[in-house]
C-alpha positions as CSV (number, residue, x, y, z in Angstrom):
1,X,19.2,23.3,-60.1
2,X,16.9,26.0,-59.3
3,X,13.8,24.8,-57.4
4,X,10.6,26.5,-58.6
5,X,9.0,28.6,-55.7
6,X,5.6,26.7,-56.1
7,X,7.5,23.4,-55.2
8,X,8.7,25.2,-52.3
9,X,5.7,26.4,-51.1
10,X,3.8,22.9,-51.4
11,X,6.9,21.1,-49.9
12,X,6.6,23.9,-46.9
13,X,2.9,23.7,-46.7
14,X,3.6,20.1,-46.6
15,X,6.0,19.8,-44.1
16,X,4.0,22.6,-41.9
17,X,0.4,20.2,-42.3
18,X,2.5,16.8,-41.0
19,X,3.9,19.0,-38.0
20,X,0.3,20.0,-37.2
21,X,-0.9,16.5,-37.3
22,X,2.0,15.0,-35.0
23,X,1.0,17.9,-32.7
24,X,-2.3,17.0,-32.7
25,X,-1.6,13.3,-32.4
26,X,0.0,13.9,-29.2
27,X,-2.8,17.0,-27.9
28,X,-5.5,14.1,-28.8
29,X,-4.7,12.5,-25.3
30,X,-4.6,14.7,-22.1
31,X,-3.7,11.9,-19.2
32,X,-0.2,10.2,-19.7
33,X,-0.1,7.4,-17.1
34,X,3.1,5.8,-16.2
35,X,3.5,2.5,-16.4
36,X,6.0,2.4,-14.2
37,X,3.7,3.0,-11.3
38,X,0.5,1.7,-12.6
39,X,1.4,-1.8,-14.3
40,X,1.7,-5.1,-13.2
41,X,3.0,-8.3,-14.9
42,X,0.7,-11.3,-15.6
43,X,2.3,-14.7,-16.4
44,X,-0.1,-16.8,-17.9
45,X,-2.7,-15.2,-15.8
46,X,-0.8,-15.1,-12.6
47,X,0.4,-12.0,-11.2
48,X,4.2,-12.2,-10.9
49,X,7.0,-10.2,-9.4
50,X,8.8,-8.6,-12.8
51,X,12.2,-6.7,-13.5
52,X,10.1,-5.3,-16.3
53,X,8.8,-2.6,-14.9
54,X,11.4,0.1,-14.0
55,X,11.4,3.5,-13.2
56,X,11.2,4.4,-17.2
57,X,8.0,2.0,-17.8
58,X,8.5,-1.2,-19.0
59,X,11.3,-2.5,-20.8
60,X,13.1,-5.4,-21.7
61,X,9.8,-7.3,-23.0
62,X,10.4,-10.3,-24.4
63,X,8.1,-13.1,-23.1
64,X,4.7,-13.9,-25.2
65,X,3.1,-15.3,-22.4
66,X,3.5,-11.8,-20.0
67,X,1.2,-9.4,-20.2
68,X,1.3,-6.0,-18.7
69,X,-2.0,-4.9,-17.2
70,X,-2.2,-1.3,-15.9
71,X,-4.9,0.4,-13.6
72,X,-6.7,3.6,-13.0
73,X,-9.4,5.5,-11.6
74,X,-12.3,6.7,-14.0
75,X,-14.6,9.0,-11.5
76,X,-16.9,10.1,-14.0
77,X,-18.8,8.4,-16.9
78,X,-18.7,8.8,-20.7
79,X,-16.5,8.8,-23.5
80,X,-13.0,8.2,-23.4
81,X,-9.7,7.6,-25.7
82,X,-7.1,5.1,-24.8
83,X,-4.2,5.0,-26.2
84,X,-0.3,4.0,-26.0
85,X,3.1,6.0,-25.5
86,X,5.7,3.1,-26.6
87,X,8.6,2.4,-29.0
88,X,10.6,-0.8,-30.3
89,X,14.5,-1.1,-30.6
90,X,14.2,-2.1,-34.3
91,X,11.6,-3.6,-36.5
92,X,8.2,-3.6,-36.2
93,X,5.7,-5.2,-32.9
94,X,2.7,-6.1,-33.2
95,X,0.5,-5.9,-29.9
96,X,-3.1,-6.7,-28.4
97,X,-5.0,-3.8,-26.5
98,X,-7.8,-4.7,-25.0
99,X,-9.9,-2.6,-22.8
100,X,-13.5,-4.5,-21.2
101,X,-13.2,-7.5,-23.3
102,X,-12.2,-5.2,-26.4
103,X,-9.2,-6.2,-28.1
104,X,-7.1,-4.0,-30.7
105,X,-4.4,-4.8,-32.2
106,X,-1.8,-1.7,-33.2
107,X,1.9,-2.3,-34.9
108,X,4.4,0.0,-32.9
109,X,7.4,0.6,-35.5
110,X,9.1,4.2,-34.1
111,X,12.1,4.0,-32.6
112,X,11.4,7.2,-30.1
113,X,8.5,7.2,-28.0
114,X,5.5,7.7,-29.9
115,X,2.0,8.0,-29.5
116,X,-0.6,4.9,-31.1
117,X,-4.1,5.3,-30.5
118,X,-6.3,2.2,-29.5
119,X,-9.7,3.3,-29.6
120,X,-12.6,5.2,-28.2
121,X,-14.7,3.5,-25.2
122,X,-18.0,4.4,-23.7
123,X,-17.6,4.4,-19.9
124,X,-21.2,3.7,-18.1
125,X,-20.1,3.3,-14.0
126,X,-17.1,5.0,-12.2
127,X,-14.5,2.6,-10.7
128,X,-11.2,1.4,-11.1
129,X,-10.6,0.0,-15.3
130,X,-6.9,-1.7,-16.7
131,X,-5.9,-2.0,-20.2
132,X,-4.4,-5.4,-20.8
133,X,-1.2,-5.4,-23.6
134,X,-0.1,-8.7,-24.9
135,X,3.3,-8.9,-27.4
136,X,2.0,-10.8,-31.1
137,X,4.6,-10.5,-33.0
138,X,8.0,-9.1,-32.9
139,X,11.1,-8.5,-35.4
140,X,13.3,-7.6,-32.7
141,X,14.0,-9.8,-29.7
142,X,11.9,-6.9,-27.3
143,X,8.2,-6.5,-28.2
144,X,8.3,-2.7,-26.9
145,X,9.1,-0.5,-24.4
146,X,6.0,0.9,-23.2
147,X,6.1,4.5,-21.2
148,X,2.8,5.2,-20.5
149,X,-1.1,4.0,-21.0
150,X,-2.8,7.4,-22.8
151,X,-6.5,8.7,-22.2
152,X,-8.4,11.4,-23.5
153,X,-11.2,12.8,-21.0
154,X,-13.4,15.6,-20.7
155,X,-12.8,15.8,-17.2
156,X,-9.2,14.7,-16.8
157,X,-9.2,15.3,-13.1
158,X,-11.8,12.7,-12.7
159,X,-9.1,9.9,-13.6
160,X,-6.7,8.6,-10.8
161,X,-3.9,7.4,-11.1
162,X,0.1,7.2,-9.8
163,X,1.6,10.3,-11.5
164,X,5.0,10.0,-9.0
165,X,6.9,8.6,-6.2
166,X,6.2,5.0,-7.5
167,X,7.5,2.8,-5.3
168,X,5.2,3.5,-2.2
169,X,2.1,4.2,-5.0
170,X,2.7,0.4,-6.1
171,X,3.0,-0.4,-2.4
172,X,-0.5,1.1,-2.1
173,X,-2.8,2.7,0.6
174,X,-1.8,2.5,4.2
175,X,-5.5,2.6,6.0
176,X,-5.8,3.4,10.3
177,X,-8.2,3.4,12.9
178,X,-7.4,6.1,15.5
179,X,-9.3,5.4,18.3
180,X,-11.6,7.5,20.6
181,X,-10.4,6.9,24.1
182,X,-13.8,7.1,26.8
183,X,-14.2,10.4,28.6
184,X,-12.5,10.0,32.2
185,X,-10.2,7.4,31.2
186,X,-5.9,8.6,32.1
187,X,-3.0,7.1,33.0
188,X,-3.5,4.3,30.5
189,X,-1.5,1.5,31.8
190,X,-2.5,-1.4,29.1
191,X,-4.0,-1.5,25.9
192,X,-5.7,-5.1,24.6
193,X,-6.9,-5.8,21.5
194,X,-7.3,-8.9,19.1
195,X,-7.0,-9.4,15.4
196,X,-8.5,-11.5,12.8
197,X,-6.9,-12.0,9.6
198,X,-10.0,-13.8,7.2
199,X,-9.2,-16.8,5.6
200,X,-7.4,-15.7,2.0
201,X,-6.5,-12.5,3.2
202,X,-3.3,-12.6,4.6
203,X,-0.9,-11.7,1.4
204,X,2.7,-11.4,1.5
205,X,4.1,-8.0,2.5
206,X,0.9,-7.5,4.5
207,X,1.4,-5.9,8.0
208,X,-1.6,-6.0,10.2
209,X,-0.7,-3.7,13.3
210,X,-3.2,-4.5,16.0
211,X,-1.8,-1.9,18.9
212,X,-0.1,1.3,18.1
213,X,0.8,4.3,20.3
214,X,2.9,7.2,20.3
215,X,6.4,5.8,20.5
216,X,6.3,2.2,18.1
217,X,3.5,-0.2,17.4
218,X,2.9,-3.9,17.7
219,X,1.1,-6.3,15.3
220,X,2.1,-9.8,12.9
221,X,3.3,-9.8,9.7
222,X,3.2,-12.0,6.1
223,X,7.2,-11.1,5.6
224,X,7.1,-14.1,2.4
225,X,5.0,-17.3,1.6
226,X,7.3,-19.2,4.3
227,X,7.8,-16.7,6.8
228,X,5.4,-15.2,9.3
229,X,6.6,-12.8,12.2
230,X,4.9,-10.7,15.1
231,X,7.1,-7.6,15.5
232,X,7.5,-4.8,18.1
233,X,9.1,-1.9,17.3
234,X,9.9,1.5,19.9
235,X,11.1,4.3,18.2
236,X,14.0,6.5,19.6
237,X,13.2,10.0,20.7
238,X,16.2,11.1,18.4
239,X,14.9,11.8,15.0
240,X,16.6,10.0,12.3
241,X,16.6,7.3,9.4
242,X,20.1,5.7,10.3
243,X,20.5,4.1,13.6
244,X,23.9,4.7,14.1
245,X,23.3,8.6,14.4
246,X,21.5,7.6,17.5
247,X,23.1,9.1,20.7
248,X,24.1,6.7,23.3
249,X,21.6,8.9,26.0
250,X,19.0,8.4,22.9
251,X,18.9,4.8,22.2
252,X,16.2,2.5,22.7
253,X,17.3,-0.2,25.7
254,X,16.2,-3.6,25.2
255,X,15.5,-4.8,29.0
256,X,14.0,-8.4,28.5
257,X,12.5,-10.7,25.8
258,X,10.3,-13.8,25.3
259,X,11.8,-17.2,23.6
260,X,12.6,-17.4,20.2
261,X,12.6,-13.2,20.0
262,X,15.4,-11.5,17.9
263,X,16.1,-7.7,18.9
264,X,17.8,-5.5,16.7
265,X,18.1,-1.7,16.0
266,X,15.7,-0.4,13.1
267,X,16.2,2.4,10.6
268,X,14.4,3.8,7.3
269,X,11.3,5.2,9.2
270,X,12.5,6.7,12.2
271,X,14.9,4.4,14.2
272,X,14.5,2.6,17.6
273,X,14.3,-0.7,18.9
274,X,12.8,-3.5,17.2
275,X,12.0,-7.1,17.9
276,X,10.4,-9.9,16.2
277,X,9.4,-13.5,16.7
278,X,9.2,-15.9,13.9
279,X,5.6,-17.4,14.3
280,X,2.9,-19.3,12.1
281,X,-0.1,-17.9,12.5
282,X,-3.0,-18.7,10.7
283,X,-6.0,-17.0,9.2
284,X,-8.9,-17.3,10.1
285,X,-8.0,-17.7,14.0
286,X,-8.3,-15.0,16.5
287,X,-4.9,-13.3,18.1
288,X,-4.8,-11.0,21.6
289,X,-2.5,-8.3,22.1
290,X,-1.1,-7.1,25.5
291,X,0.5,-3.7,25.3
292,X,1.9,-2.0,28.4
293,X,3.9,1.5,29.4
294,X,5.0,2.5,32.6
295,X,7.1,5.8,33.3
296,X,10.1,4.3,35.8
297,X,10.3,7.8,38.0
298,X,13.7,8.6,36.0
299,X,12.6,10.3,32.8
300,X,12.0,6.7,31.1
301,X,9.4,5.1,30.1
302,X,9.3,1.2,29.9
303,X,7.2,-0.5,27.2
304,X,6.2,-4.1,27.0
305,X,4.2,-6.4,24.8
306,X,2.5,-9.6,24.8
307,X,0.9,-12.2,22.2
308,X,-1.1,-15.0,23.0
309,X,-2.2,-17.5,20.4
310,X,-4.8,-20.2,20.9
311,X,-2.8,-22.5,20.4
312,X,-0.3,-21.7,22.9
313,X,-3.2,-20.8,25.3
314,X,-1.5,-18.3,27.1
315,X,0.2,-14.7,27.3
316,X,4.3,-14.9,25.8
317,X,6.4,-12.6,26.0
318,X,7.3,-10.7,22.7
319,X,9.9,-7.9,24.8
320,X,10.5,-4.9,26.9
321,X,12.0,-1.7,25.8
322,X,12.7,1.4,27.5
323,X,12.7,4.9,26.0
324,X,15.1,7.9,26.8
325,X,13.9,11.2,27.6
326,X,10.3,9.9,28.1
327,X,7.8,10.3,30.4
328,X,4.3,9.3,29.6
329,X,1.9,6.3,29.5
330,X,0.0,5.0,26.4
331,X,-0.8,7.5,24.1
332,X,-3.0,8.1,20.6
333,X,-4.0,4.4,20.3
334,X,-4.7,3.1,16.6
335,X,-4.6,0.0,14.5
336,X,-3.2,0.3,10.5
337,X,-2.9,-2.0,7.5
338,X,-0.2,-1.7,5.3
339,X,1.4,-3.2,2.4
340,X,5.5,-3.1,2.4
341,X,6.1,-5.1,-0.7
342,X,5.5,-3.1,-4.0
343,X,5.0,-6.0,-6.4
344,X,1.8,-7.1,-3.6
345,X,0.4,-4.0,-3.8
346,X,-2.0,-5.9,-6.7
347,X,-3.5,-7.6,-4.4
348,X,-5.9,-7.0,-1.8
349,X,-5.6,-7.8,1.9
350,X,-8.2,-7.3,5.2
351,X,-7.9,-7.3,9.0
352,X,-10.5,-7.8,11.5
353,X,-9.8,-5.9,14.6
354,X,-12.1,-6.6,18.0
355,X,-12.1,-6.2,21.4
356,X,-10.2,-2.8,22.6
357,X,-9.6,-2.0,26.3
358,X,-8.0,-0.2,28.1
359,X,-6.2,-0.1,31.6
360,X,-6.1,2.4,33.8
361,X,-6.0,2.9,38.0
362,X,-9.8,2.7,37.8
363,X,-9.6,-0.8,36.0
364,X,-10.3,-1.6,32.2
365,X,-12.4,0.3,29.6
366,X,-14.3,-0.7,26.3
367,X,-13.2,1.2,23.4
368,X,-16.1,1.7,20.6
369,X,-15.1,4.2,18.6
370,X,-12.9,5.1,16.1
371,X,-11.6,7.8,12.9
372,X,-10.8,6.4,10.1
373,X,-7.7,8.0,7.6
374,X,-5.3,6.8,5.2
375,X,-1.7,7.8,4.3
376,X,-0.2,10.5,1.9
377,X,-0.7,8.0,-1.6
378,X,-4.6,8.0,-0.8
379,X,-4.5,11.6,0.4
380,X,-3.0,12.6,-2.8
381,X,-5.7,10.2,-4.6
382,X,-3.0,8.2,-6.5
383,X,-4.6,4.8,-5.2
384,X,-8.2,4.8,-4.3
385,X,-8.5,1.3,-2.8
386,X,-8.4,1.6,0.9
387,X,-11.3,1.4,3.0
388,X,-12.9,0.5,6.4
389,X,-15.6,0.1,8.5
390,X,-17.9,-1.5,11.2
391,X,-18.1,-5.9,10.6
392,X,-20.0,-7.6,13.3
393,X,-19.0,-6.5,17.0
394,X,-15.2,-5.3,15.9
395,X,-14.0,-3.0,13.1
396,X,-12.0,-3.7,9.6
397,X,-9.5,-2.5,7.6
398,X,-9.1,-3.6,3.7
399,X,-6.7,-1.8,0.8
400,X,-5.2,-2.8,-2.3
401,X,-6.3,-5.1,-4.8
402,X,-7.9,-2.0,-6.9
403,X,-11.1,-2.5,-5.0
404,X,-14.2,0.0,-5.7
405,X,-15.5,-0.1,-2.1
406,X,-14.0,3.1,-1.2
407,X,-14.5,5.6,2.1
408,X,-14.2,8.5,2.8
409,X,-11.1,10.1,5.2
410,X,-12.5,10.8,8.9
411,X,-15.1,8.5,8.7
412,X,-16.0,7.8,11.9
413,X,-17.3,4.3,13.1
414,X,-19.0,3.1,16.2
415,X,-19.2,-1.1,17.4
416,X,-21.2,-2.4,19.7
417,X,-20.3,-2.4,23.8
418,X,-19.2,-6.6,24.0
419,X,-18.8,-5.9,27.9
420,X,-16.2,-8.8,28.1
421,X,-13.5,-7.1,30.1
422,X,-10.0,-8.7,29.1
423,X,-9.3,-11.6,31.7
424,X,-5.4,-11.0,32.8
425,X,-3.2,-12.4,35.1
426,X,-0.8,-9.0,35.7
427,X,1.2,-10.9,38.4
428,X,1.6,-13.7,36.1
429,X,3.1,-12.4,33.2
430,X,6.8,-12.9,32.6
């Protein structure tokens, strides 16, 4: 049968009007962020570890009482569009959106990724924002698998957000303190410091490094809910990831360690010599840090720390390494906070860090000054949460946790002179 051109035409014109509207469904939103670096999973209000969130967003939803909250940055005020890239594996879902106390409810029914608007919200102050989704109903046993959280801006370079590279974006901001050594001061010998976790703050996957330098770094960390460790680490002048690549001429040689110390090689971030003591420490207590380097006259360079813990009430050995091809004493000083497990990078973690001297022929000097910076995920401004600053006579370091207190890069900070030189036994140290 012969179709009359008219029907043609309004079948075409049809057809031609519903492709204009899908295109505009999807030009309505002009921010796509992935869930898969941006969400977390609640269980009944608890932040939980999930194998729901994968590199393709979330998938494999199935439990009622999870609900996937997902963050960003809004650095500018007014209107907005939220919406929701996400489809189901059959059926029909029904879910709750809700955005500052505003629920929606949409019914996601494609089985390609589609795009569902939420609604329209009126932003009045700049600062991190999460849209909570909660599964209602469900034909099929998975709610949805949700790609991305939508948003329509006028300025779409106002909203932050992890675009790539997830898994150190959900680890979060890596903050430092790169400190300002006095005029006149060379030859550093030994650098002390201590640290003060505040009570509540020390999260697992939290690594509070009180005294870095050139070569490694020396500090405690939260490595689960049962396991605490302080950990110093050299790094091998030959550069590599895989310790086994390591030259024997390159390697780092353990030459002593303290009781209860475990020494390994270490790879994935440079390699070199690592140790580690399984320790308790507590928050809200006060820890000192010994760090020492001497060049031994043969193009090495021996490196040595020490912890002492109240409760212990005196200096213990944590080991002594010695580097290749080295010939130096302590060099660019600086303290860093970091967070090494993604799921914890949710949650938000500080460090208190006081007292830094250092040692040199002429004696010991007070350190008052420092930079502030941040790593490449804050440089990039995926994750804005880090910051810093100046807290009674010692500085602080805080990130994660989607916090609004936010500083600046190079920030510089000053504390006030305590004049309480370190009070060290040299001779008596093991």
């Amino acid at each position: 049968m012969k179709i009359p051109i008219f029907v043609l035409t309004v079948l075409l014109l049809l057809f031609l009007y519903s492709c204009e509207n899908e295109q505009d469904k999807k030009m309505d939103f002009n921010i796509s962020i992935p869930t898969a670096g941006n969400s977390w999973i609640l269980d009944k209000g608890t932040f939980v570890p999930s194998e729901m969130i994968a590199s393709e967003g979330i998938r494999n939803w199935q439990d009622k009482n999870k609900t996937i909250r997902t963050f960003f940055y809004i650095g500018e005020a007014g209107q907005i569009s939220i919406g929701l890239r996400a489809k189901v594996r059959s059926g029909a879902s029904k879910l709750k959106c809700i955005f500052q106390n505003n629920p929606k409810e949409i019914t996601i029914t494609d089985t390609a990724y589609s795009d569902y608007p939420i609604g329209d919200f009126q932003i009045m102050d700049t600062g991190y924002y999460y849209v909570d989704i909660k599964g209602l109903e469900k034909e099929d046993e998975v709610f949805a698998n949700v790609l991305a959280v939508l948003l329509k801006s006028e300025n779409p370079s106002s909203i932050k957000y992890v675009k790539d590279d997830f898994y150190f974006g959900r680890r979060g901001p890596s903050d430092h303190l790169n400190f300002e050594i006095p005029p006149g001061v060379d030859n550093m010998k030994w650098f002390y410091s201590e640290l003060l976790i505040p009570k509540g703050q020390d999260v697992a996957g939290s690594y509070f490094m009180a005294n870095g330098f050139a070569e490694g770094y020396f500090g405690i960390q939260v490595n689960s809910m049962t396991e605490r460790r302080i950990l110093f680490s050299v790094w091998s002048p030959y550069k590599t990831n895989n310790p086994s690549d390591i030259p024997e001429d390159y390697k780092i040689k353990l030459l002593k360690k303290g009781e209860g110390v475990t020494s390994r090689e270490f790879g994935n971030e440079g390699s070199g010599g690592q140790s580690y003591k399984i320790y308790n420490w507590k928050a809200g207590i006060t820890y000192g840090f010994l760090l020492g380097a001497k060049p031994d006259g043969n193009g090495n360079t021996d490196y040595v720390a020490y912890f002492y813990g109240p409760e212990k009430g005196k200096w213990n050995l944590i080991a002594q390494f010695r580097r290749p091809k080295t010939n130096t004493y302590l060099k660019r000083l600086h303290s860093f906070l970091e967070n090494f497990i993604p799921d914890q990078g949710v949650f938000e973690r500080k460090a208190l860090y006081q007292s830094q001297w250092v040692y040199d022929n002429s004696g010991w000097h007070e350190i008052t000054k420092a930079v502030f910076t941040a790593d490449n995920t804050a440089r990039k401004e995926y994750r804005l949460d880090y910051s810093g600053g100046i807290e009674g006579n010692g500085f602080f370091l805080r990130n994660c946790g989607f916090t609004n207190n936010h500083v600046s890069i190079g920030s510089k900070f000053e504390r006030r002179e305590t004049k309480k030189e370190p009070q060290i036994d040299f001779p008596g140290l093991d």
